[in-house]
C-alpha positions in Angstrom: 49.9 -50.3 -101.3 47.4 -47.4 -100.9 45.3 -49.7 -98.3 48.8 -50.7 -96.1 49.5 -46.9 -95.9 45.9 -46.0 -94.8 46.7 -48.6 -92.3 49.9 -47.5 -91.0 48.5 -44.1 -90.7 45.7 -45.2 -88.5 47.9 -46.9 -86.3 50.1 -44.2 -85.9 47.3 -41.9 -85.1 46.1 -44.2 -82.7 50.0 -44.5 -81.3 49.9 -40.7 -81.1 46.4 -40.7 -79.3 47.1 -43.4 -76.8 50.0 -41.2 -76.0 48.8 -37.9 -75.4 45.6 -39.3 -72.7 48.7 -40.7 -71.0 50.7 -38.0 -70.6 46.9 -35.9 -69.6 46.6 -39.0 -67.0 50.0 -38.2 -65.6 49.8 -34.2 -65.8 46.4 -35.0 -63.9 48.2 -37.5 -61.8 51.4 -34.6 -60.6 48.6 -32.0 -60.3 46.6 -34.5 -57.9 49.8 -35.1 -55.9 50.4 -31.4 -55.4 46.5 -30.6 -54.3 46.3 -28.4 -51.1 50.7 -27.5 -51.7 51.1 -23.9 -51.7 54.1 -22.9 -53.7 55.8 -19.3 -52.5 58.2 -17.2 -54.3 59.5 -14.0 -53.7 61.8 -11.7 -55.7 63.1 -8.0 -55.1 65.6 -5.5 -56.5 68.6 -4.3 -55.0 68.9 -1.2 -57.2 64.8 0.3 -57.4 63.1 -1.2 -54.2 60.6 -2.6 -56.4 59.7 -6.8 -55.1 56.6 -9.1 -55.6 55.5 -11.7 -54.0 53.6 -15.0 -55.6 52.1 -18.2 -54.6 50.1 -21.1 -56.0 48.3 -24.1 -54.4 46.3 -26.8 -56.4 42.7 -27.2 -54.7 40.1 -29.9 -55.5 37.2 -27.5 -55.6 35.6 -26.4 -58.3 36.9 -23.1 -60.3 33.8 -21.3 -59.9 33.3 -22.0 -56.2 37.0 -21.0 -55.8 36.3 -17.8 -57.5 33.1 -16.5 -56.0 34.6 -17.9 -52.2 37.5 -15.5 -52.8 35.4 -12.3 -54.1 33.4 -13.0 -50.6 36.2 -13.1 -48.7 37.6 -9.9 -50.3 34.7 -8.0 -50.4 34.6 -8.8 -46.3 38.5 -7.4 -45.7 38.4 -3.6 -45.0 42.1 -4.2 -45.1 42.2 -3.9 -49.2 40.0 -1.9 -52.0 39.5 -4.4 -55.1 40.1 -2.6 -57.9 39.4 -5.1 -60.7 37.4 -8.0 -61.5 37.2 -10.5 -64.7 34.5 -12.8 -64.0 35.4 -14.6 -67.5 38.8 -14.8 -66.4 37.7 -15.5 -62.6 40.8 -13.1 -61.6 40.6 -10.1 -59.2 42.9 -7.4 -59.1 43.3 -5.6 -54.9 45.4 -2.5 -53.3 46.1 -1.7 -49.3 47.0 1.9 -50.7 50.6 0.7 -50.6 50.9 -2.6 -52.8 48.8 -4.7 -55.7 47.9 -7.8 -56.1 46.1 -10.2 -58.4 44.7 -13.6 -57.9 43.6 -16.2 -60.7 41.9 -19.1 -60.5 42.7 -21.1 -63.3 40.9 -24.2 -63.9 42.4 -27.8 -64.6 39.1 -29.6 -64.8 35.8 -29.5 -63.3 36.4 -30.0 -59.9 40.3 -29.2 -59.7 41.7 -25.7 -59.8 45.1 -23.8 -59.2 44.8 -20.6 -57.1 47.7 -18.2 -58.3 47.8 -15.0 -56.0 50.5 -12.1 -56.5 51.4 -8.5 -55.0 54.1 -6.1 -56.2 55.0 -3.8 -53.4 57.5 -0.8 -54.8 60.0 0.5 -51.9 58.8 -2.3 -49.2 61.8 -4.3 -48.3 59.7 -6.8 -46.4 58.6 -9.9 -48.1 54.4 -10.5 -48.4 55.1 -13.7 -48.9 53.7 -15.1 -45.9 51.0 -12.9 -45.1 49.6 -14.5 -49.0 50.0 -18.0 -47.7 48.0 -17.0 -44.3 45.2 -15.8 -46.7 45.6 -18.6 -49.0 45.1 -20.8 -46.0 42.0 -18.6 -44.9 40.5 -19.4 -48.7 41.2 -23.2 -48.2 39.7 -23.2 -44.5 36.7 -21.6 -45.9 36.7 -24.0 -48.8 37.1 -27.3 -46.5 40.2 -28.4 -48.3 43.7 -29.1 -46.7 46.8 -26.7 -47.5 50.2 -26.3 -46.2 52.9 -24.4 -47.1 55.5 -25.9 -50.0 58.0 -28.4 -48.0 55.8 -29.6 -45.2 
């Protein structure tokens, strides 16, 4: 009795095993399917003004190259002052004097990683939106990599 529920709890750990590398396989699978897809949203209040702006893209780089690419590239536009940086975190925090963004790079695994950039821009009716994708698509230009905007 004691050795059939030993078994039966080895097989059931290896059922539960089995199962989670295949749902990592097909997370890794959707993630690969969505490389170089930048994802937009945009969001703004009708009473106080205040609106951000977000987008994501998947890039097959890895996070560190991601991350040091985009302080470059930040560090060269005289259009914004960065006013934070998390190394650790590989996330970078920006101002034009009139809005603030953030970007993160997160990463998924060695050689994949997900760019997420955002700005909040209080008492600017006009969406950032696509002046994020145009730099996104500067970053993956500079990076070698494919992206397009969400839909194409």
């Amino acid at each position: 009795m004691q050795r059939s529920r030993h078994m039966h709890s080895l097989l059931a750990g290896s059922v539960l095993l089995a199962l989670a590398g295949v749902a990592d396989a097909q997370a890794l699978f959707l993630a690969r399917r969505a490389v170089g897809r930048i994802e937009q949203m945009s969001q703004s209040s009708p009473t106080t003004g205040a609106a951000y702006d977000t987008a994501v893209v998947i890039v097959e780089v890895a996070p560190d190259r991601v991350f040091a690419t985009i302080k470059r590239l930040l560090a060269q536009n005289t259009e914004v002052r960065v006013t934070g940086s998390d190394d650790a975190r590989r996330s970078v925090e920006f101002t034009d004097g009139t809005q603030i963004g953030g970007i993160q790079v997160n990463p998924l695994n060695d050689q994949l990683s997900q760019l997420l950039v955002s700005t909040a821009h209080p008492g600017i009716t006009t969406s950032t939106t696509s002046k994020i994708v145009a730099r996104i698509m500067d970053v993956c230009r500079e990076l070698n990599v494919a992206c397009h905007p969400g839909g194409s």
